[in-house]
MARPA-80786 format. One record per residue (C-alpha): x, y, z; residue in three letters. Coordinates in steps of 0.2 Angstrom, whole numbers, plus 5000, padded with zeros to 4 digits. Layout:
BEGIN
XYZALA ...
//
This chain:
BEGIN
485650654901UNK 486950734889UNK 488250654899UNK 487450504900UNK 487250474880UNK 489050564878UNK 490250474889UNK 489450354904UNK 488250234894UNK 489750194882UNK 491050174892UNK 490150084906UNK 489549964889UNK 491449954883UNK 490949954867UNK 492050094862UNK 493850094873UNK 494450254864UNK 492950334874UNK 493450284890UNK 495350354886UNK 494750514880UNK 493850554895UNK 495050504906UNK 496250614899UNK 495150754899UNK 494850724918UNK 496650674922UNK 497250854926UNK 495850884938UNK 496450704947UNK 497550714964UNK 497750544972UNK 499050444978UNK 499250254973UNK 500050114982UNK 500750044967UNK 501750204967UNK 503550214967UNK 503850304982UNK 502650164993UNK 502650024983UNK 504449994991UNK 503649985011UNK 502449895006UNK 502249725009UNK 501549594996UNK 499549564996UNK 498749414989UNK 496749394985UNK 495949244985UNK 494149204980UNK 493749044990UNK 492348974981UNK 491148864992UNK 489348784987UNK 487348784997UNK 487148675008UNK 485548585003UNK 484348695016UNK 485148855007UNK 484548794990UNK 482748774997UNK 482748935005UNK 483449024989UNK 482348944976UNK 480848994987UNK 481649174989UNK 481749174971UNK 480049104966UNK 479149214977UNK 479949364976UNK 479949384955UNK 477749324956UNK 477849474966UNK 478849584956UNK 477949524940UNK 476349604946UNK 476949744957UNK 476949914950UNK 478550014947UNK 478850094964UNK 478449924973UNK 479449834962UNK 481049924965UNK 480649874983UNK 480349704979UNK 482049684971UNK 483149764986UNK 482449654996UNK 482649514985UNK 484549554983UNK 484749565002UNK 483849415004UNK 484749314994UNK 486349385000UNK 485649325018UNK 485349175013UNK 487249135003UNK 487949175022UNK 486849055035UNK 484949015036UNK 485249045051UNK 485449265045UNK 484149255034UNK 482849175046UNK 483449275060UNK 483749125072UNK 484949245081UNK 485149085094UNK 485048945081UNK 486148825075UNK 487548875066UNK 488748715063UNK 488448615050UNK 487148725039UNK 488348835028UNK 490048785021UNK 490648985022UNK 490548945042UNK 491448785039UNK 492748875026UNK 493149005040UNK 493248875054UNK 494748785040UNK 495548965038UNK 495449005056UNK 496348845061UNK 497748885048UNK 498049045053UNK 498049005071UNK 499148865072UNK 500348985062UNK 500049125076UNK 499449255063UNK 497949365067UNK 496449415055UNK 495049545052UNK 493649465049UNK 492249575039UNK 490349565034UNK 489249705030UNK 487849635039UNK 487949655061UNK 486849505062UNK 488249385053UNK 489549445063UNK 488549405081UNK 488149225075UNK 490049185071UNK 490349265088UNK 489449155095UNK 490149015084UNK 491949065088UNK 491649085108UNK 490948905108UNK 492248835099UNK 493448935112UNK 494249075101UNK 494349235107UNK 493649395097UNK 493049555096UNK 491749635086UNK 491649825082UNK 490149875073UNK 489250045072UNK 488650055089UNK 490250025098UNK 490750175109UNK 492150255105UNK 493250215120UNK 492650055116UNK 493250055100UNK 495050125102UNK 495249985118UNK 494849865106UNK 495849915093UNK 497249915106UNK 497049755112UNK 497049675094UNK 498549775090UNK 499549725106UNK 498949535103UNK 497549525116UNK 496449415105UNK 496949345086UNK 495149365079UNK 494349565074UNK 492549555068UNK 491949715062UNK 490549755052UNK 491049825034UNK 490350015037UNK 491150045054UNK 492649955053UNK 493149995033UNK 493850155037UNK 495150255052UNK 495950085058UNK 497650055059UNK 497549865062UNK 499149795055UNK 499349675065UNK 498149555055UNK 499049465042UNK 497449405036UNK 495749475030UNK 494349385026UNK 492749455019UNK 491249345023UNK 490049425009UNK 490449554994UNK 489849734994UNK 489249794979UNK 490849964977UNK 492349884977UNK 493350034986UNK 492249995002UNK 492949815002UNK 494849884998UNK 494650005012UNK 494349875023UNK 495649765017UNK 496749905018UNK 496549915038UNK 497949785038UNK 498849795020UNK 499550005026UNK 501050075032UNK 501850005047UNK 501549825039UNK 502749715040UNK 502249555036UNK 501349475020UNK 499449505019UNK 498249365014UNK 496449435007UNK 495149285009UNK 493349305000UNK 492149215001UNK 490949184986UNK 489749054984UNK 489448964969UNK 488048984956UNK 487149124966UNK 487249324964UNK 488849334978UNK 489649254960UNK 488449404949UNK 489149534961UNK 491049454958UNK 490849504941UNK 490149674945UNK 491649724955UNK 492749644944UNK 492149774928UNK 492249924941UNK 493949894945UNK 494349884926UNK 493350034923UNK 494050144937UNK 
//
């Protein structure tokens, strides 16, 4: 609690900068880390650009979210304490469901998928790009469910992938890993939690997130599966954020963390 009043709440409120530089040089000479902005790997790096690409509900999304919405806080007015902290995780994951494909949220795992969110129709544009290019690209959600239904969109559309996700074997996982690397298929989907960490994946040029984690050292772990050492080649980071919902909330979120840290 003393730590709270002394240091967090005022520097997380910014109210007081000076705050925020004391404590970081009081913690500074207990700090070892290594930066890539660094001189001594800034050099063999190559240059990463990161994109919010911005895209709007479809008109049965905004249906589904106002209902979501409307339900869920009746429910959260009246709920006691416990309950209602419930209520809001599931409200938040809801909604997150819902900014990614009514299909997700639903769970229409063999539903259609064209046509009923403009991320799907976004990716399908990047995809093109990148492939008539003959670049490669990592594609991460934190939800498994997402990544089967654009799978499934991809193998109908006739684009090979891959998907690793928590439950792949091992051996598995290291083939795959092999055969992206040695140009086997130009499309890695990998859920955020299995695939964000112990991959060397440089043969993506492109990353695209397909929704926002709420720590924003998970999403640049995963962006760093391609943007590491032994990179050669400029790496494009494509998130996906849709307008006027909480993917833009979250935006904002990661945005103060990444000032703060």
């Amino acid at each position: 609690n003393a730590f709270r009043k002394v240091w967090a709440a005022p520097i997380e409120s910014g109210v007081d900068p000076a705050v925020a530089r004391k404590f970081a040089q009081l913690v500074e000479p207990f700090l070892l880390r290594r930066r890539k902005t660094d001189p001594g790997i800034a050099p063999e790096l190559p240059p990463k650009t990161e994109t919010d690409q911005v895209v709007s509900l479809t008109r049965e999304q905004v249906v589904l979210y106002e209902s979501l919405v409307r339900e869920s806080m009746r429910r959260i007015e009246t709920a006691d304490e416990d309950t209602r902290r419930g209520l809001v995780l599931a409200l938040l994951t809801g909604l997150k469901q819902i900014c990614n494909h009514p299909a997700h949220y639903l769970r229409q795992a063999h539903g259609k998928i064209a046509g009923r969110s403009e991320k799907i129709d976004l990716l399908d544009e990047l995809l093109g790009t990148i492939l008539a290019e003959g670049g490669s690209v990592l594609v991460f959600t934190q939800y498994v469910a997402m990544a089967r239904l654009i799978e499934r969109h991809l193998d109908t559309a006739g684009v090979p992938s891959l998907f690793l996700h928590g439950g792949t074997p091992v051996r598995a996982r290291e083939e795959m890993v092999a055969t992206f690397q040695a140009g086997g298929v130009p499309v890695f989907l990998l859920s955020l939690k299995a695939g964000g960490t112990g991959l060397n994946l440089t043969r993506a040029d492109h990353v695209i997130h397909i929704d926002r984690w709420w720590n924003p050292a998970v999403e640049d772990q995963a962006t760093d599966r391609a943007h590491r050492i032994g990179q050669t080649r400029p790496v494009q980071v494509h998130r996906l954020v849709t307008a006027g919902t909480i993917e833009e909330r979250i935006g904002q979120l990661l945005a103060r963390k990444r000032n703060l840290a």
